[in-house]
C-alpha positions as CSV (number, residue, x, y, z in Angstrom):
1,X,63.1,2.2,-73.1
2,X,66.7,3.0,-71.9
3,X,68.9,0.4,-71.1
4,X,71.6,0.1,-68.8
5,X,74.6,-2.4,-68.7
6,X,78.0,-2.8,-66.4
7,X,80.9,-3.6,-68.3
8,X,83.7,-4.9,-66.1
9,X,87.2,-6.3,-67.0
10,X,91.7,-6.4,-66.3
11,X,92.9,-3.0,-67.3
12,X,94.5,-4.1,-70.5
13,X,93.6,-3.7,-74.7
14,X,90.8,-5.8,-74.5
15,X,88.6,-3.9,-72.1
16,X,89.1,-1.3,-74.4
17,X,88.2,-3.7,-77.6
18,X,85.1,-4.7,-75.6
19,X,84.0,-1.0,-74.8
20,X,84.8,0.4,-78.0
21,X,82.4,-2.6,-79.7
22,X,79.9,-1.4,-77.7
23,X,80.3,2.2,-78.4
24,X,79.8,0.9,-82.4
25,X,76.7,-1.0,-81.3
26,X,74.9,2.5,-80.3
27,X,75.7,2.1,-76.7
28,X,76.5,5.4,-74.8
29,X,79.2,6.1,-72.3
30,X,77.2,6.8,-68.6
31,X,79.7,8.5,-66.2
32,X,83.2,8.0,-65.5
33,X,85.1,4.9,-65.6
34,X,85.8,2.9,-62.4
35,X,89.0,1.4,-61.0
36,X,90.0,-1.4,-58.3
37,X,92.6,-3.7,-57.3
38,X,92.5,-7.0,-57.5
39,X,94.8,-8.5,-54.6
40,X,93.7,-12.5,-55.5
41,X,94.8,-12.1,-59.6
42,X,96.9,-8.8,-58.7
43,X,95.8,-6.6,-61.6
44,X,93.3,-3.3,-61.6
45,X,90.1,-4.1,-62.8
46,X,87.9,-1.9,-64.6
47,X,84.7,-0.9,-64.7
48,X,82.1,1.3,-67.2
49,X,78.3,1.8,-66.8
50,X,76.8,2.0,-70.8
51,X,72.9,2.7,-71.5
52,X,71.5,2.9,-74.9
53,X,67.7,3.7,-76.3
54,X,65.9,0.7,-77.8
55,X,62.4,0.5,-78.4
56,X,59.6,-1.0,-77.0
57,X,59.1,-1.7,-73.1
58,X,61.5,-3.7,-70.7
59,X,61.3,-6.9,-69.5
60,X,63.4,-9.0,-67.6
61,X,63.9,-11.8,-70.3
62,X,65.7,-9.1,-72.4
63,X,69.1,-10.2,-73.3
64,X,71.0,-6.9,-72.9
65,X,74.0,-8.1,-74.4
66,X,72.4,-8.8,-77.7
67,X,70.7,-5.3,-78.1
C-alpha cells in the first residue's frame, strides 16, 4: 500500500528536523513544498505532502505517524 501524509509547520529549523526524520524513516518527498502566511501568529507556515510503501492493505485505524 502507499501511504500518504501532510506535514505542516512555522518556517523555522524544526520543520526541517521534522521532515528530515521522516525522510530517515523511508518516507519520500511528493512534490514541491508549500508556503503561506500566517496573519493571526505572523510567520509563513510550511507545508510538505510525504508517501512511503508499507505492506499489507489500508485501513483507516492505521496510525500513519507511527509507520
Amino acid at each position: 500500500m502507499k501511504l500518504y501524509r501532510y506535514l505542516t509547520g512555522p518556517d523555522d529549523a524544526s520543520f526541517c528536523r521534522r521532515v528530515t526524520a521522516e525522510l530517515n524513516k523511508g518516507w519520500q518527498l511528493y512534490g514541491q513544498p508549500t508556503l503561506t502566511y500566517d496573519w493571526e501568529k505572523k510567520r509563513v507556515v510550511c507545508g510538505q505532502a510525504i508517501v512511503k510503501e508499507a505492506p499489507g492493505d489500508y485501513t483507516p485505524d492505521i496510525e500513519l505517524a507511527e509507520q
